[in-house]
N, C-alpha and C positions, 0 to 999 in steps of 0.2 A: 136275522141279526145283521146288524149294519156295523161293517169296520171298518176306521177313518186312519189311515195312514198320517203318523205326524212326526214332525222332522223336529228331532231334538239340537239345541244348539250345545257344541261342547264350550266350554269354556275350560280359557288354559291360564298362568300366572307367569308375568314378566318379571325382571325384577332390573331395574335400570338406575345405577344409585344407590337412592334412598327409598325409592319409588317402587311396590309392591301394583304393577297393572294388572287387571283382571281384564282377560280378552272375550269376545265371544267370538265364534266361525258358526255358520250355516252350515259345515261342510267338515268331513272328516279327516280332511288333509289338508296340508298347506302347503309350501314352499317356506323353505328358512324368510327368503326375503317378505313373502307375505306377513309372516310374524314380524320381521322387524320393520317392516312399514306401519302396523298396524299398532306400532308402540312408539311412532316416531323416529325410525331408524332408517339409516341410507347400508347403502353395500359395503362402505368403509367401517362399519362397528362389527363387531361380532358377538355372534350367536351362540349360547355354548346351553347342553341339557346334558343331567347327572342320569347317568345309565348303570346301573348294579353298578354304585359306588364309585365310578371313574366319571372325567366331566367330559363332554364328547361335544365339538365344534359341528354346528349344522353351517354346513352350504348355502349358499344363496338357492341352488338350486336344486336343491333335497330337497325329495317329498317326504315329508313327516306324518305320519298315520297318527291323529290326534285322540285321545283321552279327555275326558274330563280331569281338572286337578294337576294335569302336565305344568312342571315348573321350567322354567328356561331364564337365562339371565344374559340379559344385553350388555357389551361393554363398548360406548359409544368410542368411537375413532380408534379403535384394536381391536388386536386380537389378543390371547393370552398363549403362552409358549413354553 
């Protein structure tokens, strides 16, 4: 029996706006910044993902352990406080 190793892509949802972005990664982690480059973002917007009900700021340089269906929501040139 022959078994072929195959690398699933996760995909995750941005939400920037009005703008619902569907990403995909090769890879099962990212960095905040890799996500927000990958939606059009610089280091000056921020990153924010709902964790058990509270909204939680990702770092430019967090690794993020990515899921399929992961929602995060970009707020271009801020942060929220």
């Amino acid at each position: 029996m022959h078994t072929e190793s195959h690398t699933q892509s996760i995909h995750i949802f941005v939400t920037r706006g009005n703008e619902h972005i569907k990403v995909e990664f090769d890879s099962d982690v990212a960095t905040g910044l890799d996500i927000k480059r990958r939606v059009g973002g610089s280091e000056l917007d921020g990153l924010y993902h709902r964790v058990h009900g509270d909204v939680v700021e990702v770092a430019d340089d967090e690794v993020v352990e990515l899921t399929n269906g992961m929602q995060f929501t970009l707020v271009p040139n801020g942060r929220v406080s």
